[in-house]
C-alpha positions in Angstrom: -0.6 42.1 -20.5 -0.5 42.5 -17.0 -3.5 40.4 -16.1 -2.0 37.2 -17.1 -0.6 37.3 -14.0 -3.9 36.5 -12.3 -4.9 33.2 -13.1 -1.2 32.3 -13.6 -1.3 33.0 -9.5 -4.3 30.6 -9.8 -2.4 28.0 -11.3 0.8 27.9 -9.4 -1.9 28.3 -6.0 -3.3 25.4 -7.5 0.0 23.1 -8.2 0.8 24.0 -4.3 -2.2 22.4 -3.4 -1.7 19.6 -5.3 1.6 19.2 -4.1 0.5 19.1 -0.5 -2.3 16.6 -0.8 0.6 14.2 -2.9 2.7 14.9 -0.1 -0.3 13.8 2.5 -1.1 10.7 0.1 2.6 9.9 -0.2 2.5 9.8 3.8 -0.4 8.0 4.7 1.1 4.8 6.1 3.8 7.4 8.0 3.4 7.1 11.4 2.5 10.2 13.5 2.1 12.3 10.3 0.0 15.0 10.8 -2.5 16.0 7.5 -1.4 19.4 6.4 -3.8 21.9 4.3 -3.1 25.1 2.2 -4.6 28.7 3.3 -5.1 31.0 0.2 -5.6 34.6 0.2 -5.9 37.0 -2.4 -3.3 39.4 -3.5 -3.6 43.3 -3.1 -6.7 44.7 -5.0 -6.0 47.5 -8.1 -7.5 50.5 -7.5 -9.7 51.7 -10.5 -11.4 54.7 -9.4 -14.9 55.0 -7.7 -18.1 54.7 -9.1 -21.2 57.2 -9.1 -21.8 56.8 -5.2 -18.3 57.2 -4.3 -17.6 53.1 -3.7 -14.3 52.4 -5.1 -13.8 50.4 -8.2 -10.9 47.7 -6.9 -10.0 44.3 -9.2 -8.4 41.7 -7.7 -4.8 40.9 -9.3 -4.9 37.0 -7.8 -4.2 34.3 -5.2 -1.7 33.8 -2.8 -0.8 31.0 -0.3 -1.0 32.9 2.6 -0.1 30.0 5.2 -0.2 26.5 5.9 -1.7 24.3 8.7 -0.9 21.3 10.3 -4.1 18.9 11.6 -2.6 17.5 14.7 -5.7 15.6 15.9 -4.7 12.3 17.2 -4.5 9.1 14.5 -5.5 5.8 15.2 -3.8 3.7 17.6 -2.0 0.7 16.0 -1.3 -2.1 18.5 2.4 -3.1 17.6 3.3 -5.6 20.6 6.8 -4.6 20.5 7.5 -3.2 24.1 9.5 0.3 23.1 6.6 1.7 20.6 4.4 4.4 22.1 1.7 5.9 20.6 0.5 9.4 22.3 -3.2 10.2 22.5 -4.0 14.2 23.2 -1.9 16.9 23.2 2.2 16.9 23.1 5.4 15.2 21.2 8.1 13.1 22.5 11.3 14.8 23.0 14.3 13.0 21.1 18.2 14.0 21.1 20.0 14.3 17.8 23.9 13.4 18.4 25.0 17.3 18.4 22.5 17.6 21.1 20.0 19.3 19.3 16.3 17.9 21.2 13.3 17.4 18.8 9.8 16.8 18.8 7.6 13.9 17.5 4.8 11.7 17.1 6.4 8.8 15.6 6.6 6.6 18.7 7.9 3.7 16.6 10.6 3.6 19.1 13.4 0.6 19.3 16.5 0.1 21.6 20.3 0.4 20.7 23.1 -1.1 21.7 23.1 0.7 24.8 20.0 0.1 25.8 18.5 3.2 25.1 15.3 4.1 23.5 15.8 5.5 20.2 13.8 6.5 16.7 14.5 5.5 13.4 17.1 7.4 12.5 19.1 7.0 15.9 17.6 10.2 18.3 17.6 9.5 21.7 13.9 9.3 23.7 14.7 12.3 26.0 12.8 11.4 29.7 13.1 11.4 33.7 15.9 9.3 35.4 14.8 7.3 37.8 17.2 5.8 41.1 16.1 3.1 43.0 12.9 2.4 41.4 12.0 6.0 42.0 11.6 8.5 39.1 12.8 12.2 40.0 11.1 14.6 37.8 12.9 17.9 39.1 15.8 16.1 37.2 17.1 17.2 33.9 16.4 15.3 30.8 18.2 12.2 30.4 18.3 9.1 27.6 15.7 6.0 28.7 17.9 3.5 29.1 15.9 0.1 29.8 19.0 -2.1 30.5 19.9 0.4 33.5 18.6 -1.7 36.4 19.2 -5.7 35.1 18.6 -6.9 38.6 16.4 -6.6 41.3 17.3 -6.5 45.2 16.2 -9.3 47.0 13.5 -8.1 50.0 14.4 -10.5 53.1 10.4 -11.6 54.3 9.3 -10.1 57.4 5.5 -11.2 57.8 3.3 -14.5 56.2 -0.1 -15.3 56.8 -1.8 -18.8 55.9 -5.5 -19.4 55.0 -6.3 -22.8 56.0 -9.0 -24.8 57.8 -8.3 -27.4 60.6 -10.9 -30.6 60.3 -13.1 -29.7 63.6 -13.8 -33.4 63.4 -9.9 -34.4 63.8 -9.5 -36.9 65.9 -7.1 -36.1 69.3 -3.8 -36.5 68.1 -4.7 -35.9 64.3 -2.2 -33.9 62.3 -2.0 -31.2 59.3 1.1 -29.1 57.9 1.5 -26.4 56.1 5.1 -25.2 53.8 5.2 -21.5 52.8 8.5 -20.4 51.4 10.7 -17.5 52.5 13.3 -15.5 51.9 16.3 -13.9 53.7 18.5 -10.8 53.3 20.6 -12.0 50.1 17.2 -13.9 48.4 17.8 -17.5 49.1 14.4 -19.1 49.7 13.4 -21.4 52.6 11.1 -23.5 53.9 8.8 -23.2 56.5 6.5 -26.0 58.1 3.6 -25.0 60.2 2.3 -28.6 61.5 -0.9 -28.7 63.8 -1.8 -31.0 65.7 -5.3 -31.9 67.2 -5.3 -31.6 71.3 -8.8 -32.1 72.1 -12.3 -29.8 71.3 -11.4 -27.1 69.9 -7.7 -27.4 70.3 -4.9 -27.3 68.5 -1.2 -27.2 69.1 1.8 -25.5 66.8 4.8 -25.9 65.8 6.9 -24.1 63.2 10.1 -25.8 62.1 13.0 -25.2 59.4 15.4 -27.7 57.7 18.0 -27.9 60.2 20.4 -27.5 57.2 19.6 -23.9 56.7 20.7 -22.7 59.6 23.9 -25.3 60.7 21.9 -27.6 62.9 21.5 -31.3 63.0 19.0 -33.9 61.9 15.8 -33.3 59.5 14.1 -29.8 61.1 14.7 -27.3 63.8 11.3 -25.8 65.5 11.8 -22.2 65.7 8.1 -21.2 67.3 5.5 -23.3 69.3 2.4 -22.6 70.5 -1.6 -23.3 70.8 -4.5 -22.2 69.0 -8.3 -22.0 70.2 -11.7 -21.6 68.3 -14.8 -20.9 69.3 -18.2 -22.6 68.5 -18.1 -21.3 65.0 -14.9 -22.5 64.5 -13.3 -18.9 64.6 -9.7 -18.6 65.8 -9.9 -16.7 69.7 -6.5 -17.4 70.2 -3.9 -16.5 69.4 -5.3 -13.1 68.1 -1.9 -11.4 67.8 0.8 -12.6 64.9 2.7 -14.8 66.2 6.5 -13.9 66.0 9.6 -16.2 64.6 13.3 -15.2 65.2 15.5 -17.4 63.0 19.3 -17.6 63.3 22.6 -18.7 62.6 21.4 -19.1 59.2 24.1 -21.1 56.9 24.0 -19.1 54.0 25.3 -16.2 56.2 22.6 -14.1 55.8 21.4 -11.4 58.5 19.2 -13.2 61.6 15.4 -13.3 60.2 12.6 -11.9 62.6 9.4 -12.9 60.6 5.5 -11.8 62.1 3.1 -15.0 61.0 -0.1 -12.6 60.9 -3.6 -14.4 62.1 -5.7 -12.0 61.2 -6.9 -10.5 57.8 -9.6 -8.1 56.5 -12.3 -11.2 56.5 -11.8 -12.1 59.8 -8.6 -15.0 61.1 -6.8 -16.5 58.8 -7.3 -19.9 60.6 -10.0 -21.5 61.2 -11.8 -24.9 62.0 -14.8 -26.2 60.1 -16.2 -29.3 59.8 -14.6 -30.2 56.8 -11.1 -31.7 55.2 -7.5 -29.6 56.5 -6.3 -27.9 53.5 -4.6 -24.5 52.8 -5.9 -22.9 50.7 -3.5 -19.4 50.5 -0.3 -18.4 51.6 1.2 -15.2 51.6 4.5 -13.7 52.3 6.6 -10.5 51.4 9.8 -11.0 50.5 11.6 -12.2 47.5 14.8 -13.5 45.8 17.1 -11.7 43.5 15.3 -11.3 40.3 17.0 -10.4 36.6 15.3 -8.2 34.0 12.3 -10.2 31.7 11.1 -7.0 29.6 9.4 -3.5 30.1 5.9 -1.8 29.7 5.1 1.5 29.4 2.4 2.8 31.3 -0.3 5.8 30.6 2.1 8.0 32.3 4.7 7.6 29.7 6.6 5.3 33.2 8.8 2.5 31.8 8.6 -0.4 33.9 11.1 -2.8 34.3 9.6 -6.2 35.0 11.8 -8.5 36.7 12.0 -12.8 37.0 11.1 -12.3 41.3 7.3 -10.7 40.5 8.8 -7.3 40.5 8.4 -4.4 38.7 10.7 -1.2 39.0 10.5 2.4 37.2 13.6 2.5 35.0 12.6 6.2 34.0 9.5 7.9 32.4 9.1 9.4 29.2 8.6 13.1 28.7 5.9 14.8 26.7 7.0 18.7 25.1 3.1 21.0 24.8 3.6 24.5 22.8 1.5 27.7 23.6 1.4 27.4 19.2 2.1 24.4 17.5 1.3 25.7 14.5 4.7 28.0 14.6 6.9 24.4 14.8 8.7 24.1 12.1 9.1 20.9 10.0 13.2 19.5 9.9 12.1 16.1 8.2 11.5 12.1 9.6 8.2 13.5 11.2 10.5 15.8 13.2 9.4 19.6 14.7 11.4 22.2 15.9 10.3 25.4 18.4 10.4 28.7 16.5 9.8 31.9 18.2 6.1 31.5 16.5 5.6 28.4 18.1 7.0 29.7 22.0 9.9 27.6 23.9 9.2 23.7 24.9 6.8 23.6 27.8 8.0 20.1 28.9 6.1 17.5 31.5 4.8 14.6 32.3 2.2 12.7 30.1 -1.2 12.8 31.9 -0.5 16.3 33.4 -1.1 19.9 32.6 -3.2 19.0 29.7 -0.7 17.0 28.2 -1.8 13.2 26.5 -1.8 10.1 27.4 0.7 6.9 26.1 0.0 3.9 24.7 2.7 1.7 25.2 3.4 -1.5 22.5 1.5 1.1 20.0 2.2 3.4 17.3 -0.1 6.6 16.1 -0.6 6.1 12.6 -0.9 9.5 10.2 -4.3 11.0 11.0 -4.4 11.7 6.6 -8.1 10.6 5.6 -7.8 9.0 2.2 -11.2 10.2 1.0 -10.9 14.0 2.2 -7.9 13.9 0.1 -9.1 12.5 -2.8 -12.1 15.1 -2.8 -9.7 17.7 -2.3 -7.5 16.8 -5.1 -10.9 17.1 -7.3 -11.7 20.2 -6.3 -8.0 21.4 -6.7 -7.7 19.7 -10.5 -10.8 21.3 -11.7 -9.6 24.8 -10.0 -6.2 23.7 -11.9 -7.8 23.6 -15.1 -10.4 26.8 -14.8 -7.2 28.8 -14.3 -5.9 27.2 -17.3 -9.1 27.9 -19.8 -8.9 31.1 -18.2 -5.2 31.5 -19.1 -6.1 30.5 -22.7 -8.8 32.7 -23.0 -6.9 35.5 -22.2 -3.9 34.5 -24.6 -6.4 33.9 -27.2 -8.1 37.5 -26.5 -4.8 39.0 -26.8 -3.6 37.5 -30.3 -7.0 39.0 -31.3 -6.2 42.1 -29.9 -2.5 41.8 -32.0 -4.6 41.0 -35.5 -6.4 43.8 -34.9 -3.7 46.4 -34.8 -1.5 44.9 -37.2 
């Protein structure tokens, strides 16, 4: 008979089912896996005639899956610690490179590094992203590998201005004395040491000097003054003058680096940077901008999907930036296997950008998406798709044992 067909169609809609929420079990510790459900609908209706008011008599020959759909909500954020993970909150995937060149799409941002120093998955694909030259990251670029090794050093930045908090004891004694070292650096990053020492000249009076080892820069004895001067307060122990920084041109240095012409800045946004209260002479700040060579410590991954290198000088340099892939319909991408997708003409070409922008999502960095499966949604799902499992079943017997009748009766 013709209508066992229609609850075998139940029962093989119904082993589908089952076989999908297994598969979203058997995947919820994968990370980025996205929770995928079964759409059924029912197969073409028999026509049978029409009744007395002219409605048509149709039956129903079954079930069908008629598609399948893909949750891609965002799972929780694990915090992994290990620099290259990234987990990606909102829309998008990561792009990754197979070895023929063939670019993916993921979730799984359980990243590591190879032996180039490229970001990779798993299985070897390259994290596809924006080069970046110089510490700047060119987005109108094509896609390139992340390679976090790229830039090992940092460029030393020779100093060119300092300032110095500090406060001169207004009740100093004439002749009284206080210094002040702040290091510096020149054009190929060797440090140095300046000494600011003030000295008490009379009510609300001091006198400057600025000095340098004389070894740094080929001269004899101890120190070589390289700036002198006077300073002035007022009343409330404010610096009047100077109120202009105070220029330093250093040269002949040893090392054989370029001449130094350094700006010792007075001034700040709360007012001088000097200033003479009625209390000890101490420094409490100094600042300067320049730095030494500095070699790579380790990267971070900002929101932006930006890999930062950060380097032993207090530096930090873009080594590239990660790029998010957004689909008019990511419900067309097609499945390839190790949480891999793959644009289909359902799902529309690769609209690839920046995390943060166009409505893309955000990154984590030092954090993996877990699978976004729910563990009791499942399991109620699998009830309902058991008991639907075995109704199709009694209903398969029935109609078995309907039709052996049938046979007795014509035999």
């Amino acid at each position: 008979m013709g209508a066992f067909s229609v609850p075998l169609s139940g029962l093989a809609a119904s082993s589908d089912w089952l076989n999908v929420i297994s598969n979203n079990l058997a995947n919820l510790n994968t990370d980025g896996y996205k929770d995928e459900t079964l759409n059924f609908g029912d197969l073409f209706n028999q026509m049978q005639g029409l009744s007395g008011n002219g409605d048509p008599i149709q039956i129903g020959t079954g079930v069908t899956v008629s598609g399948e759909t893909s949750n891609f909500a965002d799972g929780t954020v694990s915090q992994t610690g290990v620099a290259s993970n990234m987990a990606l909150q909102g829309n998008g995937f990561f792009v990754v490179q197979n070895s023929n060149g063939q670019l993916d799409y993921t979730r799984d941002g359980d990243f590591s590094v190879n032996s180039q120093g490229q970001l990779c998955t798993a299985d070897g694909q390259l994290v596809m992203g924006y080069p970046a030259a110089s510490g700047q990251v060119s987005t109108s670029s094509p896609l390139g590998a992340i390679n976090v090794n790229e830039a090992s050093t940092s460029p030393a930045q020779a100093t060119t201005s300092f300032s110095i908090d500090a406060n001169l004891d207004a009740t100093s004694a004439a002749g009284a004395t206080f210094s002040s070292p702040i290091t510096v650096y020149d054009s190929l990053g060797n440090s140095h040491q300046l000494t600011v020492n003030y000295t008490n000249t009379g009510t609300n009076a001091w006198s400057y000097t600025v000095s340098i080892p004389s070894a740094d820069v080929g001269g004899t004895g101890t120190s070589t003054t390289v700036a002198t001067g006077t300073m002035s307060f007022n009343s409330s122990g404010q610096l009047t003058s100077p109120t202009s920084p105070v220029a330093l041109n250093i040269t002949g240095l040893a090392d054989g680096a370029a001449n130094m012409s350094l700006n010792w800045n007075l001034t700040g946004p709360d007012g001088t940077t000097i200033t003479q209260q009625a209390s000890a002479s101490a420094t409490t700040t100094t600042n300067q901008n320049g730095y030494g060579v500095g070699t790579l410590t380790g990267y971070t991954v900002t929101s932006d999907g930006t890999v930062e290198g950060e380097f032993s000088n207090n530096q930090t340099i873009a080594l590239g930036q990660v790029a998010v892939a957004n689909f008019a319909n990511q419900q067309g991408l097609t499945q390839v296997g190790n949480g891999n997708y793959q644009a289909t003409s359902a799902s529309g070409a690769a609209i690839v950008g920046q995390a943060g922008v166009g409505g893309n999502g955000t990154i984590a960095g030092g954090a993996v998406e877990e699978s976004n499966v729910s563990l009791a949604t499942e399991f109620s799902n699998m009830i309902v798709a058991q008991q639907s499992y075995d109704a199709n079943a009694k209903a398969l017997t029935t109609m078995d044992q309907v039709t052996q009748a049938t046979i007795q009766l014509v035999s």
